[in-house]
C-alpha positions as CSV (number, residue, x, y, z in Angstrom):
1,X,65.2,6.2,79.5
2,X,64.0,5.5,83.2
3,X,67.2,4.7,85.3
4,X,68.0,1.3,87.2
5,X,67.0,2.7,90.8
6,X,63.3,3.6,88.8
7,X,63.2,-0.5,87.6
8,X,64.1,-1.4,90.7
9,X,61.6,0.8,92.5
10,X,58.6,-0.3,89.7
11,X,59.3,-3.9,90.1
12,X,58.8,-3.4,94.0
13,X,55.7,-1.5,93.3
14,X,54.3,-4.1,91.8
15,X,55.4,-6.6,94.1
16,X,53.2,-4.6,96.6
17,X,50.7,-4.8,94.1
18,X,50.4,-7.9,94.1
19,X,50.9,-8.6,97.6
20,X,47.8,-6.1,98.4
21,X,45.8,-9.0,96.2
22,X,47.7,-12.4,97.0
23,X,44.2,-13.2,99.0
24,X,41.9,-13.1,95.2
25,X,45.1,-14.7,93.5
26,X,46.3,-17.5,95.7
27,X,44.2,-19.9,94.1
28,X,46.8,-19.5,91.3
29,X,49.2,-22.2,91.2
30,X,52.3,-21.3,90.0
31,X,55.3,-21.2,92.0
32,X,58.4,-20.0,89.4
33,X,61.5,-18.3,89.7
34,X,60.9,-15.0,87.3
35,X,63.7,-12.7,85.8
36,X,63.2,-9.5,83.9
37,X,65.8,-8.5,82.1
38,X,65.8,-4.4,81.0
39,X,67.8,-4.3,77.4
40,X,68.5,-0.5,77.6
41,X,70.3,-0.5,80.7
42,X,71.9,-4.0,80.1
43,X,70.9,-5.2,83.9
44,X,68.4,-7.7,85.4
45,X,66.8,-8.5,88.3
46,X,65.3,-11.5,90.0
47,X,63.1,-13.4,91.9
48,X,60.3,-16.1,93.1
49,X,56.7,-15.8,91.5
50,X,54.5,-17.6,94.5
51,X,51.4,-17.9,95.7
52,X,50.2,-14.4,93.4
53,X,52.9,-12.6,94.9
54,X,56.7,-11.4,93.8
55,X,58.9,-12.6,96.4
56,X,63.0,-12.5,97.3
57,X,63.3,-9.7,94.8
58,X,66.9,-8.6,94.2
59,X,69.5,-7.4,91.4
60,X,71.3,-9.7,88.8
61,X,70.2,-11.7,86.6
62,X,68.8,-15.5,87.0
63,X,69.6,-17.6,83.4
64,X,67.7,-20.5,84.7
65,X,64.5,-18.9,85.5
66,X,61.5,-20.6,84.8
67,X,59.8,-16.8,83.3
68,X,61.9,-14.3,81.8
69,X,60.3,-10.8,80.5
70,X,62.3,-9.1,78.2
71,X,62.1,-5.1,78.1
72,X,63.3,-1.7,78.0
73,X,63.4,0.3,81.3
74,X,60.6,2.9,80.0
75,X,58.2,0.0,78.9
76,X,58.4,-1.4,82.3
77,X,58.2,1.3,84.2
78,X,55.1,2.2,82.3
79,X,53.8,-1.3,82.5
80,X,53.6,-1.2,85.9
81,X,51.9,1.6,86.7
82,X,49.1,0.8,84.3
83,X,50.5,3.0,80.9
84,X,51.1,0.3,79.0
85,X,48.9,-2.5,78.3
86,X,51.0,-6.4,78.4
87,X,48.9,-8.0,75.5
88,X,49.9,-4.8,72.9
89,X,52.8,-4.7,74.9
90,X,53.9,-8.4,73.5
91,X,52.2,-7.6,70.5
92,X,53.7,-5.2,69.6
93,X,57.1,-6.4,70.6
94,X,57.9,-4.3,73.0
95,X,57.9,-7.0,75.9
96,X,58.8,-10.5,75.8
97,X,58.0,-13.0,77.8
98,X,59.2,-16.4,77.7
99,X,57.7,-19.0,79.5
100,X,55.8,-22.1,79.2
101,X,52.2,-22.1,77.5
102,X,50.4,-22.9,80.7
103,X,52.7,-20.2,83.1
104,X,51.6,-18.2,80.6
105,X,47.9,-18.7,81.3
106,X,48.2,-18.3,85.0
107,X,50.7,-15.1,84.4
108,X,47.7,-13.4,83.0
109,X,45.2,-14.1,85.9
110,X,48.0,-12.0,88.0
111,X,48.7,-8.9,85.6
């Protein structure tokens, strides 16, 4: 089980990630609050999707976000750094993510 300092540090990872690319992805529109929620370690953390890039990252959880992914602290960490693949991920149940039909759309252009 990764810890919450290693979910922390993944989602920031990918944040830079993403950041490195905002330039090929800011022709995605989608501008949503986005909170992943790690089941094993029964914490959360939470931010601003924008312009293909993960902004105002912090700890705690955000119930009214607009995208919520649902996951254990080992699935993400491996998500991130490319180990685990997001369509088997969901398919296989190991990830949720809730969201609307067409955030889901533009959520795939970014990951």
């Amino acid at each position: 089980m990764a810890t919450v300092d290693e979910c922390r540090q993944a989602l920031r990872d990918l944040a830079s990630r993403l950041d490195r690319h905002a330039d090929a992805s800011s022709k995605i529109d989608l501008d949503r609050t986005l909170a992943c929620r790690i089941t094993d370690l029964e914490t959360a953390f939470h931010g601003r999707i924008t312009g293909g890039r993960l902004l105002d990252l912090t700890d705690g959880d955000d119930p009214k976000a607009k995208i919520a992914l649902v996951t254990s602290s080992d699935d993400l960490v491996a998500l991130v750094h490319g180990r685990l693949d997001v369509t088997k991920a969901v398919a296989a149940r190991r990830i949720s993510i809730k969201a609307s039909p067409f955030d889901l759309l533009k959520l795939r252009k970014l990951l």
